[in-house]
C-alpha positions, -999 to 999 in steps of 0.1 A, spaced: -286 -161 830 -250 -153 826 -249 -188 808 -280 -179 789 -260 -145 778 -230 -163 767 -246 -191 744 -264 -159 733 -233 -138 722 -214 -175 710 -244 -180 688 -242 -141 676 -209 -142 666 -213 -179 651 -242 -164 626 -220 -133 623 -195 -157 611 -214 -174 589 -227 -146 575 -192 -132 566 -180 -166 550 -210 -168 532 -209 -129 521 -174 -138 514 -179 -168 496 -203 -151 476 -180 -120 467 -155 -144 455 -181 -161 433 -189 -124 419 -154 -122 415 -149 -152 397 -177 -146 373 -167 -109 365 -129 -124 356 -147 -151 335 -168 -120 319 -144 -105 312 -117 -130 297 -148 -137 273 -154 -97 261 -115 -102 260 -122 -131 240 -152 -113 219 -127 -82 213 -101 -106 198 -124 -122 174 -142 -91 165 -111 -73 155 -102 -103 138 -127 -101 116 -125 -64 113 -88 -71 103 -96 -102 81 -121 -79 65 -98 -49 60 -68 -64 48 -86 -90 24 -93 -65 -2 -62 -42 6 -45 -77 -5 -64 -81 -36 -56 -45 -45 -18 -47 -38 -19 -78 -60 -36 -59 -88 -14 -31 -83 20 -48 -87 6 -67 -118 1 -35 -134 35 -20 -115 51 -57 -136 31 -47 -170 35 -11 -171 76 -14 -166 77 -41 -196 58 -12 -217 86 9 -202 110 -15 -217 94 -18 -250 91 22 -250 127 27 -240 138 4 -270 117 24 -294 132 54 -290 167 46 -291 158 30 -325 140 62 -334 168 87 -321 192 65 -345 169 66 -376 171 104 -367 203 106 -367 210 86 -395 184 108 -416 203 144 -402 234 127 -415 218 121 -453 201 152 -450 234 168 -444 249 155 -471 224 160 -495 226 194 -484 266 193 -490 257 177 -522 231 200 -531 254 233 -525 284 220 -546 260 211 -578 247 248 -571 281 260 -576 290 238 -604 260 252 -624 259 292 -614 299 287 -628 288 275 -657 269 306 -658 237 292 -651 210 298 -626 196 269 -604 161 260 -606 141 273 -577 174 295 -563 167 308 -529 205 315 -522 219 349 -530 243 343 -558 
């Protein structure tokens, strides 16, 4: 029986061994499938914030676009603006200048006619 009791315990350990390659051989399948799993939720990730990006950013383009043709129209009004008023702060210079002397002109006819001994139409000056 001491025979009997070995080929027992060799067989025992055999299927033990068996058992543990095929336990092992089985945990590295698992393994392989959960890396596989998850390079494709990796994979899913990616193109889903892809999209999301692609998505986003589209229309953020579209309204930078719009904004710096306005940005490129709005600083040629500028321009035309700008221009404008340096022509109309010279007319209005030009026009205190004539105003002035019409004034000037107007104060020495004044004085021409009150010494003459006159008084000037519509006089608001004291004489």
């Amino acid at each position: 029986m001491n025979n009997l009791d070995n080929i027992s315990i060799i067989v025992s350990v055999i299927v033990a061994l068996v058992g543990a390659v095929s336990g092992l051989v089985a945990l590295r399948n698992q393994h392989k499938q959960a890396d596989a799993a998850v390079v494709e939720s990796k994979g899913e990730a990616s193109e889903s914030i892809s999209t999301a990006v692609t998505v986003l950013i589209d229309p953020m383009n579209k309204r930078i676009n719009m904004l710096e043709s306005e940005n490129t129209e709005l600083k040629s009004r500028i321009n035309v603006l700008e221009a404008k008023i340096k022509e109309l702060e010279s007319d209005n210079k030009a026009l205190a200048s004539k105003i002035a002397s019409q004034s000037t002109y107007t104060d020495r006819l004044r004085h021409q006619i009150l010494a003459l001994g006159a008084s000037p139409i519509g006089d608001c000056h004291d004489a």
